[in-house]
C-alpha positions as CSV (number, residue, x, y, z in Angstrom):
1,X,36.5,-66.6,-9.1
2,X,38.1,-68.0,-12.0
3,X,35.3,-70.1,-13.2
4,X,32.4,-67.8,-12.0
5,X,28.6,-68.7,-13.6
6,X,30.0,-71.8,-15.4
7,X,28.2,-74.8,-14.6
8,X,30.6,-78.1,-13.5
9,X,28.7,-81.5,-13.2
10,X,31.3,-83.8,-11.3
11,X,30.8,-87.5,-11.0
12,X,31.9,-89.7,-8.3
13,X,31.9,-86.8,-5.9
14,X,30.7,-88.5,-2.7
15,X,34.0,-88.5,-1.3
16,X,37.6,-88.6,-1.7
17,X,39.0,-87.2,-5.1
18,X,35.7,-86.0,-6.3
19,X,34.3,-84.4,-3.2
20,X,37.6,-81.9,-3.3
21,X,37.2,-81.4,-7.0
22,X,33.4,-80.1,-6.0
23,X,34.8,-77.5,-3.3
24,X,36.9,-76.2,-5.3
25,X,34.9,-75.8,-8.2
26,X,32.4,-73.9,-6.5
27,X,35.2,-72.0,-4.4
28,X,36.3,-70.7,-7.7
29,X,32.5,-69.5,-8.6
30,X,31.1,-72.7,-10.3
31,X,27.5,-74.0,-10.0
32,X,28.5,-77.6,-9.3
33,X,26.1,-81.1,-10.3
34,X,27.7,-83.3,-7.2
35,X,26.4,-86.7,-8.7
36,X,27.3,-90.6,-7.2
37,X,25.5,-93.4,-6.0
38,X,26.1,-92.6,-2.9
39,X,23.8,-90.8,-0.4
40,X,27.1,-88.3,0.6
41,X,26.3,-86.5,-2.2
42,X,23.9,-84.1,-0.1
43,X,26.4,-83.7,2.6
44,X,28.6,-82.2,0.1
45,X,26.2,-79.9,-1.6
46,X,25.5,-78.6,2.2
47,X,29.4,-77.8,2.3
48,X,29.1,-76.4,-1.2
49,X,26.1,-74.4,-0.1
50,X,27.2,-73.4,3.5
51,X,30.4,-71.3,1.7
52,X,27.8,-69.1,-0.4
53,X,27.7,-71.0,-4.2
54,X,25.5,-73.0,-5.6
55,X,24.8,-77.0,-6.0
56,X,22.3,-79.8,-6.9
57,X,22.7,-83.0,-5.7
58,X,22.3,-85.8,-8.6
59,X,21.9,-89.4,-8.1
60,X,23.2,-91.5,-11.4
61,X,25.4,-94.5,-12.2
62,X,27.4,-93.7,-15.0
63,X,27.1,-97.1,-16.3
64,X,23.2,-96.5,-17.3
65,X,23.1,-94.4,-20.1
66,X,19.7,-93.6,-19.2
67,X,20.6,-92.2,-15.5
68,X,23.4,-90.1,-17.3
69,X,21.1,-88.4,-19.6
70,X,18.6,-87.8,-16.7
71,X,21.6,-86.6,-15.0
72,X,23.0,-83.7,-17.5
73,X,18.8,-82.8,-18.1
74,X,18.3,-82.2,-14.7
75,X,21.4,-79.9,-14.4
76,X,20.4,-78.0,-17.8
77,X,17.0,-77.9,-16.1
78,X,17.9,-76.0,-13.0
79,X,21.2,-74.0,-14.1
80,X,20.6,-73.7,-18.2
81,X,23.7,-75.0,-19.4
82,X,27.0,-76.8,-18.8
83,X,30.4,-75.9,-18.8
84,X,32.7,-78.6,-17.6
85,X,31.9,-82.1,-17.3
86,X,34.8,-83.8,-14.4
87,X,34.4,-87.8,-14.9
88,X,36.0,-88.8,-11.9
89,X,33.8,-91.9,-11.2
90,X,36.0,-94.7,-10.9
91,X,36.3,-98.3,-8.4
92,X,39.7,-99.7,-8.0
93,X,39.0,-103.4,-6.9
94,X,42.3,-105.4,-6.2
95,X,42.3,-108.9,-7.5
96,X,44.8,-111.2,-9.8
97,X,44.4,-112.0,-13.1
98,X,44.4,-115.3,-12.3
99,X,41.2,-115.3,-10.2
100,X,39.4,-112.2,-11.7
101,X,36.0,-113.3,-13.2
102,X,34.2,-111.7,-16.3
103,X,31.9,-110.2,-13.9
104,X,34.7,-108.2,-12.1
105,X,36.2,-106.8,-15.3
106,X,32.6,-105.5,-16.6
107,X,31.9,-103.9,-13.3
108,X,35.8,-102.0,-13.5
109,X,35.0,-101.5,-17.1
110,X,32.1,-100.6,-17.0
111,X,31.9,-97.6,-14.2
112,X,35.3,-96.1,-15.1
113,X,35.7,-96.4,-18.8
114,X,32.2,-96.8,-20.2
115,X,31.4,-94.5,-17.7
116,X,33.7,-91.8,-19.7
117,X,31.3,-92.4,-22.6
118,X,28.0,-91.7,-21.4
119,X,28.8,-88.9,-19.5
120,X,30.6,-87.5,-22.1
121,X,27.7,-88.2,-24.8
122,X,25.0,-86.6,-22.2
123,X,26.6,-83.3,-22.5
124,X,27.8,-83.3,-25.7
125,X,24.7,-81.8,-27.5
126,X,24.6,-79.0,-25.2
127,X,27.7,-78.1,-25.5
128,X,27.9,-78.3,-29.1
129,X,25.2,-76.0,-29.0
130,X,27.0,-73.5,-26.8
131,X,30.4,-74.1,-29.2
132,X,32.1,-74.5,-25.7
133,X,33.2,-76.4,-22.8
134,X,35.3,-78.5,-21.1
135,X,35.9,-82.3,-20.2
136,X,38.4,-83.4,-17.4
137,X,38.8,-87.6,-17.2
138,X,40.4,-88.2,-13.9
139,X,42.7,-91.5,-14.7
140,X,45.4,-92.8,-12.8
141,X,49.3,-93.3,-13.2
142,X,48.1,-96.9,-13.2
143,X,47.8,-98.6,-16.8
144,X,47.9,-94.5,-18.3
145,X,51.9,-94.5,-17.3
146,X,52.8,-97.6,-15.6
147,X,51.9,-101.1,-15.5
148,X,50.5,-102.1,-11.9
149,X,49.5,-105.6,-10.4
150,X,46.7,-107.1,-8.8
151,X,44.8,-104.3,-10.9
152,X,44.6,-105.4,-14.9
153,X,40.9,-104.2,-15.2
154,X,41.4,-100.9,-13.3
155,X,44.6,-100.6,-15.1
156,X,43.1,-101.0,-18.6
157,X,40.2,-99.0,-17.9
158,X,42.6,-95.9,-16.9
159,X,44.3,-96.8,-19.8
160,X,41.6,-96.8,-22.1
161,X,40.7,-93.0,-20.7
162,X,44.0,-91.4,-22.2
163,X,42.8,-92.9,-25.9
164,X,39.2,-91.9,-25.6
165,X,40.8,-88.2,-24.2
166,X,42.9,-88.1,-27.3
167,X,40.5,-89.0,-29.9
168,X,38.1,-87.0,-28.4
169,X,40.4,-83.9,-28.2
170,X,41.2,-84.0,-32.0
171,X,36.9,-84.8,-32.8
172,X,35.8,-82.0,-30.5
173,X,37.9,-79.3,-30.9
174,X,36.1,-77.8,-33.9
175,X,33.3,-77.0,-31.5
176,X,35.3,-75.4,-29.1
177,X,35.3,-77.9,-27.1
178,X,38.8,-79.1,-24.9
179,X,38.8,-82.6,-23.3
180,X,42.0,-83.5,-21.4
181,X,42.8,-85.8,-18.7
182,X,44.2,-86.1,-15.1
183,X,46.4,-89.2,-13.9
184,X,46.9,-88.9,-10.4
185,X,49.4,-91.1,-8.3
186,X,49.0,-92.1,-4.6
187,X,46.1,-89.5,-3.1
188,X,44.4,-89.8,0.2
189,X,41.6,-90.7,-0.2
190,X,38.9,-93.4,2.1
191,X,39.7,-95.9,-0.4
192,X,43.5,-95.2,0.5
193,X,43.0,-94.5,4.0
194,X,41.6,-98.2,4.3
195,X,45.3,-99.9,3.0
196,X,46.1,-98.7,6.7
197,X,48.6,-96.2,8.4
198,X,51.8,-98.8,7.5
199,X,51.0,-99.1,4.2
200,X,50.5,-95.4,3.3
201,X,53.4,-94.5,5.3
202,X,55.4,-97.0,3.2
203,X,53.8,-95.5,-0.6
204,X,54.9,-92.1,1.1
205,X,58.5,-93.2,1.2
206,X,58.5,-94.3,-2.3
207,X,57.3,-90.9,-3.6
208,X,60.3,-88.4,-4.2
209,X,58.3,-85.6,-3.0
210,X,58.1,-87.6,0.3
211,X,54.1,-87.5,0.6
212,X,50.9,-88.7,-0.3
213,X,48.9,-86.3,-2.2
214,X,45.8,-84.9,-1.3
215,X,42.2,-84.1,-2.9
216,X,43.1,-80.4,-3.4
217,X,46.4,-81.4,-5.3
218,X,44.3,-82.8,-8.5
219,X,41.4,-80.2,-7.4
220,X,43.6,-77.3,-7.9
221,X,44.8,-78.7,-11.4
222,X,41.1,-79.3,-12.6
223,X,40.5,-75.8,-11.9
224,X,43.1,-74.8,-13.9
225,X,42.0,-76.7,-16.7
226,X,38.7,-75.6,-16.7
227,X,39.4,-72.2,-16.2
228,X,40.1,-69.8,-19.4
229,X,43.9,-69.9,-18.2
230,X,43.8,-73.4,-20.0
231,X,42.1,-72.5,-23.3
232,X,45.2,-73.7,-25.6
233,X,45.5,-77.0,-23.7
234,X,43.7,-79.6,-25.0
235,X,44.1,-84.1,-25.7
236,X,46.6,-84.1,-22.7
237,X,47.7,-86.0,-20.0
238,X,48.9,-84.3,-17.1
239,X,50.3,-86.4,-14.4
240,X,50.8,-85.3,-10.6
241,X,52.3,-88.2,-8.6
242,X,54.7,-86.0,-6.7
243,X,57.8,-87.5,-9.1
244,X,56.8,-90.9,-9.2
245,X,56.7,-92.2,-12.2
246,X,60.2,-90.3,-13.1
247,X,62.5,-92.2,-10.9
């Protein structure tokens, strides 16, 4: 119970990535905010609720400032304060560069970088106030580590993440407040799952650790850095791609 009475607000935690960083949140004691635009966020707070902790299901794109704000209210509303703020929202579109339009880079740009922003504004008075708490941006080995095709706007927006972690490390420290940042590799996830059983298979192979990672690989590592055994980390990047990116 590592992170027992502290209040988590995760976004993008329908399914996938999100949806394991929830569990184990509130395995570990957390009251969790399970917020998407998606509907599955009530299926997960019955999971979250089912194993004896507490959630609130939260409705909010994170590209509306306006829906953030309502989002962090409602949370401070029913649980008093927050703790640790997870922005995992994030779409990963696959299109050239060649044929993307303006329209697909503001939608990329706009849920998984701006996103960052007013999620991370939303809470920030709060914890101010509390001189406390934590930010976890979930990125990608994608555009934070390597370059990666097909994917310029998702790859600039992960990108963009590690700079806003940085700077916002180094700003927000003074309040006791520590804001690092996540760049998973190949994790199964739907959005994965939907590449097909070849494909996957094939990723796997390239990995030296020989698999795809799972939900609970990058859940266990927010959990970590949420938890007090963290409290002298702060403005990094930790990567977990099973030894990807070192070959």
């Amino acid at each position: 119970m590592k992170l027992k009475d502290k209040v988590a607000i995760v976004t993008g935690a329908g399914q996938g990535i999100g949806r394991g960083i929830a569990l184990a949140l509130a395995k570990e004691g957390a009251k969790v905010v399970v917020s998407d635009v998606s509907d599955k966020i009530g299926e997960v707070v019955k999971e979250i609720e089912s194993s004896g902790s507490e959630a609130l299901a939260v409705k909010a794109d994170v590209r509306n400032n306006k829906e953030t704000e309502e989002m962090v209210k409602t949370a401070i509303d029913k649980f008093g304060r927050i703790d640790i703020l997870v922005n995992n929202a994030g779409i990963y579109p696959f299109k050239s560069l060649v044929e993307m339009k303006e329209e697909d880079w503001d939608k990329v740009l706009g849920v998984n970088l701006k996103g960052v922003f007013n999620c991370t504004k939303a809470v920030l008075s709060k914890m101010i106030e509390q001189k406390s708490g934590t930010i976890i941006n979930i990125s990608s080995i994608a555009g934070a580590v390597i370059g990666y095709p097909n994917a310029v706007h998702y790859a600039t927006s992960k990108a963009g993440m590690i700079g806003f972690t940085r700077a916002a490390a180094l700003e927000l420290a003074q309040y006791g407040i520590r804001v690092n940042a996540i760049a998973p590799g190949a994790i199964e996830t739907p959005g994965t799952k939907a590449l097909g059983e070849e494909v996957l298979r094939q990723v796997e192979q390239t990995v030296p650790l020989k698999r795809i990672g799972q939900p609970q690989d990058i859940a266990n590592l927010v959990v970590f850095l949420a938890s007090e055994d963290a409290s002298y980390i702060t403005g990094q990047l930790i990567i977990a791609d099973g030894g990807y990116v070192i070959q």
